[in-house]
N, C-alpha and C positions, 0 to 999 in steps of 0.2 A: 585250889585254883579251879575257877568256871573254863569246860570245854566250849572250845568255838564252833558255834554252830556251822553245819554245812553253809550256809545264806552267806553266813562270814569267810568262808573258805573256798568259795565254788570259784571267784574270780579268778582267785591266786593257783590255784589247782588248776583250772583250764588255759593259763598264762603258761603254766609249767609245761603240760599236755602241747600243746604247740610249737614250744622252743623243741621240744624233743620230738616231734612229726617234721618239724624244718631239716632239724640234722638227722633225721634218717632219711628221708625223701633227696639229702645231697649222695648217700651212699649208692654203690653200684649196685646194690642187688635190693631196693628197699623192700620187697614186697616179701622178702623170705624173713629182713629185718621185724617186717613189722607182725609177721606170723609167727617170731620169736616168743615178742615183748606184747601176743594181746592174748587173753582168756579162748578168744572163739568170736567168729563173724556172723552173725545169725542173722533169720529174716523174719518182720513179721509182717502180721497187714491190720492197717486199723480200719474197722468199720464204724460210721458215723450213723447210729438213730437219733434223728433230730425230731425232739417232742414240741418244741416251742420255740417261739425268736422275742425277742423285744425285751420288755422288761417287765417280771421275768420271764426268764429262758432255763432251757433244763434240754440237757441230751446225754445217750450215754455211748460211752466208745468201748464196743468190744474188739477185744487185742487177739488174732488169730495166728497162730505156727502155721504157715503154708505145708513146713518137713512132718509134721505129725499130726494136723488135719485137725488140731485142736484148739480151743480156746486157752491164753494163758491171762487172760487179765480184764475183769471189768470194770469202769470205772464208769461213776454217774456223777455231773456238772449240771449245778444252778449258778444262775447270773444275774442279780438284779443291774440296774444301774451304777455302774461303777465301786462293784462289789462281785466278788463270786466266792464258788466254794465249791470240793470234790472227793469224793468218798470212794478209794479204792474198797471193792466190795471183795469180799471174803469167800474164797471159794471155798467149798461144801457147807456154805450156810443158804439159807432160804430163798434171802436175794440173788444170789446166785443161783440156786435150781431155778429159779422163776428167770432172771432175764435170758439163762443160756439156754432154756426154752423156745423166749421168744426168738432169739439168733436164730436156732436151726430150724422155727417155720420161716424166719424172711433171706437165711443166707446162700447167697448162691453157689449149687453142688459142682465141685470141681471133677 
């Protein structure tokens, strides 16, 4: 038997995910409820390099931990016309040295 892809499953999961934030948000104490039943609240920040607009377009979003002052995520987006596509880049590979490079000449020091 074929597993159901996430695509197939996201709606019915995030259906679920709701009814059970409804009835904790009716409990008296939800905020300790919901510090029970989650992994961890974290923060991040995304910065947008925008290379291009139109068709096509291309930019890429580096994902920064404000708690640890570091990068955890780059991901680079092309877009033609009613089509796109997105390549989480691999950290400690080349693309990676090379764009968190470019981050720490244009990102602004906290």
């Amino acid at each position: 038997m074929e597993k159901e892809t996430c695509e197939k499953r996201i709606d019915k999961e995030l259906k679920y995910r709701i009814e059970n934030f409804k009835e904790i948000l009716k409990d008296e104490d939800p905020l300790s409820r919901i510090n029970e039943e989650s992994l961890a609240f974290s923060k991040k920040v995304v910065y947008t390099l925008e290379l291009s607009t139109g068709g096509p377009g291309d930019y890429v979003e580096f994902e920064y931990d404000t708690d640890t002052k570091r990068l955890i995520g780059i991901t680079y987006y092309y877009l033609d016309w009613f089509d796109s596509a997105k390549r989480e880049i691999k950290e400690n590979s080349e693309e990676w040295r090379v764009l968190e490079e470019v981050f720490n000449l244009i990102h602004p020091e906290e």
